[in-house]
C-alpha positions as CSV (number, residue, x, y, z in Angstrom):
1,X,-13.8,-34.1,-7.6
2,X,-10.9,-32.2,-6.7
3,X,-10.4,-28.6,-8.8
4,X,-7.9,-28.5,-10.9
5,X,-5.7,-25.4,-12.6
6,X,-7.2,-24.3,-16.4
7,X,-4.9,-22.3,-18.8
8,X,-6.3,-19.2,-20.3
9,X,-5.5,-17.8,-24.0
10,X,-5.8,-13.6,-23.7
11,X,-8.3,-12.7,-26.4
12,X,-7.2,-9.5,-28.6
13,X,-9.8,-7.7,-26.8
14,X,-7.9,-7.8,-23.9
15,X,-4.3,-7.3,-25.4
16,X,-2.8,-4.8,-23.2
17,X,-4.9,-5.8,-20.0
18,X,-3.0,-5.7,-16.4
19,X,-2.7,-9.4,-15.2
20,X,-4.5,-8.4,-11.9
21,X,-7.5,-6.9,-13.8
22,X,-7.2,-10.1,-16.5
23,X,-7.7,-12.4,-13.1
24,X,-10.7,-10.3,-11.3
25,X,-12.9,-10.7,-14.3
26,X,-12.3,-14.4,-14.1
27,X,-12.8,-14.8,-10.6
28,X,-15.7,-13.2,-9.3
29,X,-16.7,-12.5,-6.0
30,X,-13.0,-13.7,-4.8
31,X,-11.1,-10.9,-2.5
32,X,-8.7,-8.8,-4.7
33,X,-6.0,-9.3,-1.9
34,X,-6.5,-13.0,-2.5
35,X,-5.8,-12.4,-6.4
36,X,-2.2,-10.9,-5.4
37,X,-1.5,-13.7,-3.1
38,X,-1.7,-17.0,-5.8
39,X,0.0,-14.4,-8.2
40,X,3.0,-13.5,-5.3
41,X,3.2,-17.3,-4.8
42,X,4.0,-18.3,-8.7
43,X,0.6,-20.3,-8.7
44,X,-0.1,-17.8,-11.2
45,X,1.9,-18.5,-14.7
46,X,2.2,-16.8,-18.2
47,X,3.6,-18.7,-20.6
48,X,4.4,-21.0,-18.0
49,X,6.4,-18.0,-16.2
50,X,5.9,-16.3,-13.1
51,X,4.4,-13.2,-13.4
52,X,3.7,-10.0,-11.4
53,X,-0.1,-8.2,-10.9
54,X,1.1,-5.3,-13.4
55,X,2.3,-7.1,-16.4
56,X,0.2,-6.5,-19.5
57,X,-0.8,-9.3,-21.5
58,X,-0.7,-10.0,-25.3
59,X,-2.6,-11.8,-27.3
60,X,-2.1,-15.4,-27.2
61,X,-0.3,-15.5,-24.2
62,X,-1.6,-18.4,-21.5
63,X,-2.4,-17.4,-18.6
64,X,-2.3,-20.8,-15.7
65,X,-5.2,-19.9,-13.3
66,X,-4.8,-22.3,-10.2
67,X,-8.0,-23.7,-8.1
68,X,-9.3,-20.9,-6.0
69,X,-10.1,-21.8,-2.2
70,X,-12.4,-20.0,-0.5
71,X,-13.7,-21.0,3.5
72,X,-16.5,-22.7,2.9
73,X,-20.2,-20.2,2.8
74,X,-17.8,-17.2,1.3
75,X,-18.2,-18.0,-2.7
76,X,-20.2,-15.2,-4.0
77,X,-21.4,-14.1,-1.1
78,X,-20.3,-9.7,-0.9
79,X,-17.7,-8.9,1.6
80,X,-18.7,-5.7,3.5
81,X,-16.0,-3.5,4.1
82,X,-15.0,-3.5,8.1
83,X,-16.2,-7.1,8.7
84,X,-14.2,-9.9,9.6
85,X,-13.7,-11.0,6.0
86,X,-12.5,-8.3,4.5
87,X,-10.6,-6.8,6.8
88,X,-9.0,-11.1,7.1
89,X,-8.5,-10.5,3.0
90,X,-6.3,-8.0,3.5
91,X,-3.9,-9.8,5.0
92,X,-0.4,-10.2,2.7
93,X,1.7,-11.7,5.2
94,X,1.4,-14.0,8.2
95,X,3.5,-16.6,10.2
96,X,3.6,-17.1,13.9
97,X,4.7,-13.9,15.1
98,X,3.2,-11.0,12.8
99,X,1.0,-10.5,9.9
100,X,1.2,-7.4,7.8
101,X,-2.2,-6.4,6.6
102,X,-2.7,-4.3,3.1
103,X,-4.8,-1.1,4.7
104,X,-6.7,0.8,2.8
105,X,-6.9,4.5,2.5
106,X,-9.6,6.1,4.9
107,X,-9.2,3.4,7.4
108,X,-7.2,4.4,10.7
109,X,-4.9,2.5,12.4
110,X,-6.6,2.4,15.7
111,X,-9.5,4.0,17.2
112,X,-10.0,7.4,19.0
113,X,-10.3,11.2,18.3
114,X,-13.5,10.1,17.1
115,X,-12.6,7.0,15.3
116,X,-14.7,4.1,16.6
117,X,-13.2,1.3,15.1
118,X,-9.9,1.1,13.5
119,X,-7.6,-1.5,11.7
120,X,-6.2,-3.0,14.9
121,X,-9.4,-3.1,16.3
122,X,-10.9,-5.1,13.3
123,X,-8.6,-7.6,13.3
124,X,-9.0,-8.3,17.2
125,X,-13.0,-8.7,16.3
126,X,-12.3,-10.9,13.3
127,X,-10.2,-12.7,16.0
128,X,-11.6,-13.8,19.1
129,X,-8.8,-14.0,21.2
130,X,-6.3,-12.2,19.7
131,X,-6.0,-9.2,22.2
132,X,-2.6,-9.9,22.2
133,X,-2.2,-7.9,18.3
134,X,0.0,-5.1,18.7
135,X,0.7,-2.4,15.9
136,X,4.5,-2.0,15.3
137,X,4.3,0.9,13.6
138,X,1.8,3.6,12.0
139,X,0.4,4.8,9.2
140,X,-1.4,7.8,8.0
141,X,-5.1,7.6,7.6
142,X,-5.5,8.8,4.3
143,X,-2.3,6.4,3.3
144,X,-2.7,2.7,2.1
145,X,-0.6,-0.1,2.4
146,X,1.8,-2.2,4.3
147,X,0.9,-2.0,7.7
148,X,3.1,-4.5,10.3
149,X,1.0,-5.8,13.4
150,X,2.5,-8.2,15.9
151,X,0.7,-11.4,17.5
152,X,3.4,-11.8,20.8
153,X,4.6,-9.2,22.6
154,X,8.0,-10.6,22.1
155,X,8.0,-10.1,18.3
156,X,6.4,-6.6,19.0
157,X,9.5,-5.3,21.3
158,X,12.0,-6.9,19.0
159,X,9.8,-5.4,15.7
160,X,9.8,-1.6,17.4
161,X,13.4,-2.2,18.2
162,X,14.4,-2.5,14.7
163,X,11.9,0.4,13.7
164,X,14.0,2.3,16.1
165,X,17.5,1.4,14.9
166,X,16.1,2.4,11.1
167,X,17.1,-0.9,10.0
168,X,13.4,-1.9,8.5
169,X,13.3,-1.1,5.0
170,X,10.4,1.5,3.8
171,X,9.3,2.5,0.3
172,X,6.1,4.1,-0.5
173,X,4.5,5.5,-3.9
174,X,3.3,9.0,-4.0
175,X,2.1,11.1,-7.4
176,X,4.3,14.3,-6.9
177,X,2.3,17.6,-8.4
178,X,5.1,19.1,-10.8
179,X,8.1,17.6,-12.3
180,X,10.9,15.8,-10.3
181,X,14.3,17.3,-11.9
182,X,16.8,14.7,-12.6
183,X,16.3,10.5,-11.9
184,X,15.5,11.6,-7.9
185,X,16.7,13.7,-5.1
186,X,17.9,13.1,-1.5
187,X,16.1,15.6,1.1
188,X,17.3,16.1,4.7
189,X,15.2,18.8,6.0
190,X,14.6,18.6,10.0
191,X,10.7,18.3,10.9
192,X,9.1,19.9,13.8
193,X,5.4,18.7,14.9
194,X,3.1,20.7,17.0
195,X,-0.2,20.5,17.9
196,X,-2.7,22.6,17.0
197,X,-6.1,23.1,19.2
198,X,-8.1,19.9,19.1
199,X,-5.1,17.9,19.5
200,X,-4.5,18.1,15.4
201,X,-0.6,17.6,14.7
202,X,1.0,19.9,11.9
203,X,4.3,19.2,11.3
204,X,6.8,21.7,9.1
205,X,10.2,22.1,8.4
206,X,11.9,24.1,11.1
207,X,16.0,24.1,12.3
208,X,14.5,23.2,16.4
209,X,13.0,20.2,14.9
210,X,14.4,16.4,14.6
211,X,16.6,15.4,11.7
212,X,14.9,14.1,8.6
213,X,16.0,12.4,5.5
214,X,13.6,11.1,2.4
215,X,14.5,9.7,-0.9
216,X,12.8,10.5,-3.9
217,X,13.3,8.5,-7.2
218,X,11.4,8.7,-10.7
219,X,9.0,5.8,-11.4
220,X,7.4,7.3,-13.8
221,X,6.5,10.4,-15.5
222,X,3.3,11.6,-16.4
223,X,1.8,15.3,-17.5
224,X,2.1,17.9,-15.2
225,X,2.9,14.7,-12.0
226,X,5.9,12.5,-11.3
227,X,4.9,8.9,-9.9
228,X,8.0,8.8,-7.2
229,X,9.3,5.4,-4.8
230,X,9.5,7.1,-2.1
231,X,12.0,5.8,0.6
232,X,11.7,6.9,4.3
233,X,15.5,7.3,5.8
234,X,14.1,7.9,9.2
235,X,10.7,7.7,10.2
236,X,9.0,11.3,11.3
237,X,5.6,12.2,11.4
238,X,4.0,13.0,7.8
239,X,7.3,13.2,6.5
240,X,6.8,12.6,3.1
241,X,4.3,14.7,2.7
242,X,6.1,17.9,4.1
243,X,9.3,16.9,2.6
244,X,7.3,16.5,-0.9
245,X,6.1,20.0,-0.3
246,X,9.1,21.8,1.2
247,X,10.8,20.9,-2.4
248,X,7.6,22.4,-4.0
249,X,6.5,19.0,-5.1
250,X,3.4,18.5,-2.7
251,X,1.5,14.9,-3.2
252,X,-1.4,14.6,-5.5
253,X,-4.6,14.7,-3.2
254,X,-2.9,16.2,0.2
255,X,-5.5,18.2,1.5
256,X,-3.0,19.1,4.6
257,X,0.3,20.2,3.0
258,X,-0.9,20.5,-0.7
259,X,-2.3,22.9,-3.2
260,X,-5.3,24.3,-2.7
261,X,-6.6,24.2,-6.2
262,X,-4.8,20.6,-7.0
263,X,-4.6,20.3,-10.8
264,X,-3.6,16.8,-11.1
265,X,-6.0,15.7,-8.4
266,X,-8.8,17.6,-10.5
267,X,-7.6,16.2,-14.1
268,X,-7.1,12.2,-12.6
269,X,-10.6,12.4,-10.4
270,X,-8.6,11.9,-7.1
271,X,-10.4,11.9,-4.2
272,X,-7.9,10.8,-1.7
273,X,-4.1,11.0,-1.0
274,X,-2.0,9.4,-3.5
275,X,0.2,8.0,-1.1
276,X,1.2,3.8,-0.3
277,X,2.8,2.2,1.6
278,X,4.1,-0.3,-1.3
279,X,7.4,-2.2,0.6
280,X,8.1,-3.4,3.8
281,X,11.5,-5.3,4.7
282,X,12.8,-6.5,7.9
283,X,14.3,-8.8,9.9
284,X,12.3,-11.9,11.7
285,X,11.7,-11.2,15.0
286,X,12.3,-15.3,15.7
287,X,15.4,-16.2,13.6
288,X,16.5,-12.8,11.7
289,X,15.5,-14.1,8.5
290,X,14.5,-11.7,5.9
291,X,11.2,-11.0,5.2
292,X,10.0,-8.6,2.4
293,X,6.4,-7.8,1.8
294,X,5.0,-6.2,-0.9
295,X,1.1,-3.8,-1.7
296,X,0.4,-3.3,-5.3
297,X,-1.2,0.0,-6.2
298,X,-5.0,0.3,-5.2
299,X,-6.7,0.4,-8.2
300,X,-8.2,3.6,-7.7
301,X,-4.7,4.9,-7.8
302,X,-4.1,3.0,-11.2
303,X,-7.0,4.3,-12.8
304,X,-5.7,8.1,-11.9
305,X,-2.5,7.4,-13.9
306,X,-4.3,5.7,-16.3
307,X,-6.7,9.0,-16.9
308,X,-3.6,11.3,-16.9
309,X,-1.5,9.6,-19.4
310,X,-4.8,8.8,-21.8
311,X,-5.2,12.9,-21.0
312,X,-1.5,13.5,-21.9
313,X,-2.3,11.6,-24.9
């Protein structure tokens, strides 16, 4: 017999309770990423409204929980990070021509400088085949999020192209150490990279190097941190993280361009960068329709704020 969708009342033990957190107690052993997805495609429903992964839930409210699909052999069993299922669970977005896959922080784009395997290389493993995956664009190591990989070379010239002309649409997250005056701030400060020996890049703020803009806006504020959205203007190397620290407002966890002795990172028990990559839009590399894609916050970077602002009382 077929599955079918049960509606959930929210208990007053769990009044106040994220929606994402809410569904991962009730579906055990499915992939978190899978949990956004039937909640991004409205198969999700409170009070018989579409909701989004952060909305907390009262008491009483009905919560629709659809059938759950998994390939068959998966249910229950543990998905081991760098396999082919995990790394496939992370995917947020696919059609014919691209996927963009959630990354998580730690794992590097591609392999090399002592990388073995990196995300690129995962998914040509989890897909025999495949060589063809190209990644459009990069991220930091230590940064999660939206990460845009091609599947046709085609769609990978035309997806570079409009990385190039600064028409794809970039927002990131990032917990600023100190207070951000105001409701946000515009920096244009131009970056310079050099390498230092062992091929490390260290980039700084220097007139010789190549114009750079970044805009910071308040999300939210926090003791002794501002949670910024974070949008890229143009697209230099660590930008964000030298522009957050060249306005003396370095990112929570940056072991690179931040504080030494990082009192947020201490008081929230960070142990990575609190930086994502939470918004990607762009243009279809096939018809030019739009395509936005969206990466919650990891939830080790929910339960930083969540210790800050319980510490903050």
């Amino acid at each position: 017999m077929p599955q079918r969708a049960r509606t959930v009342t929210v208990g007053d033990d769990e009044a106040d309770r994220r929606l994402d957190n809410f569904l991962m107690a009730r579906l055990k052993g499915v992939p978190r990423a899978h949990v956004y997805r039937i909640i991004r495609s409205g198969e999700v429903r409170v009070n018989s409204r579409r909701a989004g992964p952060h909305q907390r839930l009262e008491p009483g409210d009905q919560v629709r929980i659809p059938p759950v699909r998994l390939a068959p052999g998966t249910a229950g069993r543990p998905v081991v990070p760098g396999s082919a299922d995990w790394i496939e669970a992370r995917v947020l977005h696919e059609d014919a021509d691209l996927l963009v896959l959630d990354k998580p922080a730690g794992l590097a784009v591609h392999g090399g400088s002592g990388v073995s395997l990196g995300a690129i290389e995962l998914l040509r493993a989890a897909r025999p085949g495949a060589e063809s995956l190209g990644l459009v664009h990069r991220l930091d190591r230590e940064t999660s999020g939206c990460l845009l990989v091609a599947k046709r070379l085609s769609a990978l010239r035309r997806l570079q192209a409009q990385f190039r002309a600064g028409s794809v649409r970039k927002v990131y997250q990032a917990l600023l150490v100190g207070r951000l005056a105001g409701e946000g701030r515009d920096v244009s400060a131009p970056l310079l990279t050099t390498e230092r020996r062992g091929g490390e890049r260290h980039v700084r703020v220097d007139a010789d190097g190549k114009a750079a803009e970044t805009r910071f806006d308040v999300e939210q504020r926090l003791p002794g941190a501002t949670l910024a959205r974070v949008t890229l203007l143009t697209g230099r190397t660590h930008q964000i993280r030298v522009h957050a620290a060249h306005i003396g407002l370095p990112i929570a966890g940056d072991a690179r361009y931040g504080m030494a002795d990082d009192p947020i990172a201490r008081q929230g028990g960070l142990h990575r960068l609190f930086l994502h990559a939470a918004e990607l839009a762009f243009a279809s590399p096939r018809d030019g329709a739009s395509i936005r894609v969206t990466s919650p916050l990891p939830a080790e970077l929910d339960a930083v704020i969540d210790r800050l602002r319980d510490a903050g009382g």
